[in-house]
Residue, then its C-alpha position, 0 to 999 in steps of 0.5 A: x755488411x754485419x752493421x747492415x744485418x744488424x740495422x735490418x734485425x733492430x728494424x723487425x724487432x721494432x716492427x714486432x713491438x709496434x704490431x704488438x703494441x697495436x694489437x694492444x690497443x684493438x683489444x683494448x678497444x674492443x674490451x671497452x666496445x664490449x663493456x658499452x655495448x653490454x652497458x647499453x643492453x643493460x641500460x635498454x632492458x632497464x628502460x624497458x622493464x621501466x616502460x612495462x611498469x610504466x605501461x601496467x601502472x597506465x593501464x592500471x590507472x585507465x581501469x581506475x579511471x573508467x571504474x571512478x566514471x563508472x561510479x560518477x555515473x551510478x551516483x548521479x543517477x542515485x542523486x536524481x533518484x532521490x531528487x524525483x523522492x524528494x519531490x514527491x515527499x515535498x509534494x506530499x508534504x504540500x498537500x497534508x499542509x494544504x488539508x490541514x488548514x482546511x481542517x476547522x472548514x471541515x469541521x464545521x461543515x461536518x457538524x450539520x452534516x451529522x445533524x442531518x444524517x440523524x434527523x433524514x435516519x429518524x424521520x425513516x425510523x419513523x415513516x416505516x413499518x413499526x417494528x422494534x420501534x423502541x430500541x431504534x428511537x433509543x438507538x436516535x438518542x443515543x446518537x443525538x446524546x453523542x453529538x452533545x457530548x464534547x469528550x467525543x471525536x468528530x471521527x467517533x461520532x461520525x462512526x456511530x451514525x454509519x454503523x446506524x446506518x448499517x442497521x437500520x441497512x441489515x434489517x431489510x435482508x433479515x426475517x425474525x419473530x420475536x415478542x414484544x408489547x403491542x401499543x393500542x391507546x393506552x392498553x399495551x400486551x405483549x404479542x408475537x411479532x414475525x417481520x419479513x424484511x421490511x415487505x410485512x410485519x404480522x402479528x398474532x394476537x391472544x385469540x389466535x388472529x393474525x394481523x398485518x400492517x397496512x403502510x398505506x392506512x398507518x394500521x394494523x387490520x386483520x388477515x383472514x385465517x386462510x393465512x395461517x399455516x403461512x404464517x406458521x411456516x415462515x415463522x419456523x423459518x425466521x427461528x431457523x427451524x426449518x429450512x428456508x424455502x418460498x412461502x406465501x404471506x400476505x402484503x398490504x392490500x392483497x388478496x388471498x387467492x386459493 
């Protein structure tokens, strides 16, 4: 009876020892669960926080990539840009090249043309009404002495003859009395003129007569002296000392009507 007692008590301790001993062993098991699961949980944010930098350097790049496309296209439109400039500049450059070797033609055209523009302008000096005749035969010269003169430019020459013109243009829109000699034969006096544009030129002589230039008959014939107060008036006008007005005066081939 007391080994049976003895047996049953050796039998429980052993049952404890083992119970403790799985107890052991389940802890264990669940301290090194816990340990893999907060290593995972470790490990996944890790991976996570890999991944958000992944995702912030993707969209970074994408921004740069877009930004770089961007750029691409703003310089191939600064290329074509200076394509289309540099057309036009060899263009340009064609075209001054093409004119430059047309220069010596134009400037042997130019010569005659000169030529011509001074003979066609003495030959009006000539067929108009004879006033200042000697300054403008001078102003002839001067320009028949410049187109002999190898110092000057082409550009230079031609400039004079269009500043001629321009004179010669001026006068038909001027009145003015002034004093010159008068040629008749070979007696020259010293006269006063007044010119009206280029419709009249009169001029009153020592003894007080007035006389006008017929183009028509190349010579100067006397106006009746019904003219003179007209005379008189628009002479005070051509030297600005009354203010302009409508005058009469006396045309070629009119007749005075009182």
């Amino acid at each position: 009876m007391t080994k049976l007692k003895f047996m049953t008590r050796v039998s429980a301790i052993a049952l404890s020892l083992s119970m403790l001993g799985g107890a052991s062993v389940a802890q264990q098991e669940l301290t090194q669960a816990v340990r893999t699961a907060t290593q995972s949980t470790a490990a996944g944010a890790a991976a996570q926080s890999r991944i958000d930098n992944i995702d912030d350097s993707t969209s970074e790049i994408v921004g740069e990539y877009r930004a770089a496309l961007q750029e691409i296209d703003t310089v191939a439109l600064n290329v074509e840009q200076q394509r289309i400039f540099l057309r036009s500049q060899q263009n340009e450059i064609d075209s001054i090249r093409s004119q430059i070797s047309r220069v010596d033609e134009v400037q042997d055209q130019l010569l005659p043309m000169m030529l011509r523009m001074i003979g066609r302008l003495e030959e009006f000096i000539e067929s108009d009404i004879p006033f200042r005749l000697n300054e403008r035969r001078d102003r002839i010269q001067g320009l028949k002495d410049l187109m002999e003169d190898p110092t000057q430019s082409p550009s230079e020459r031609y400039r004079m003859i269009i500043n001629s013109y321009q004179i010669e243009l001026s006068y038909g829109r001027q009145n003015e009395s002034y004093s010159e000699d008068l040629i008749t034969g070979s007696d020259a006096r010293k006269v006063e003129f007044l010119r009206i544009g280029r419709v009249a030129l009169i001029y009153k002589d020592g003894d007080g007569s007035l006389n006008a230039w017929n183009v028509s008959k190349g010579a100067y014939e006397k106006l009746p002296s019904s003219y003179d107060m007209d005379y008189a008036n628009a002479t005070r006008i051509a030297l600005e000392q009354k203010t302009p007005e409508v005058f009469s005066m006396a045309l070629p081939g009119a007749t005075k009507v009182n």
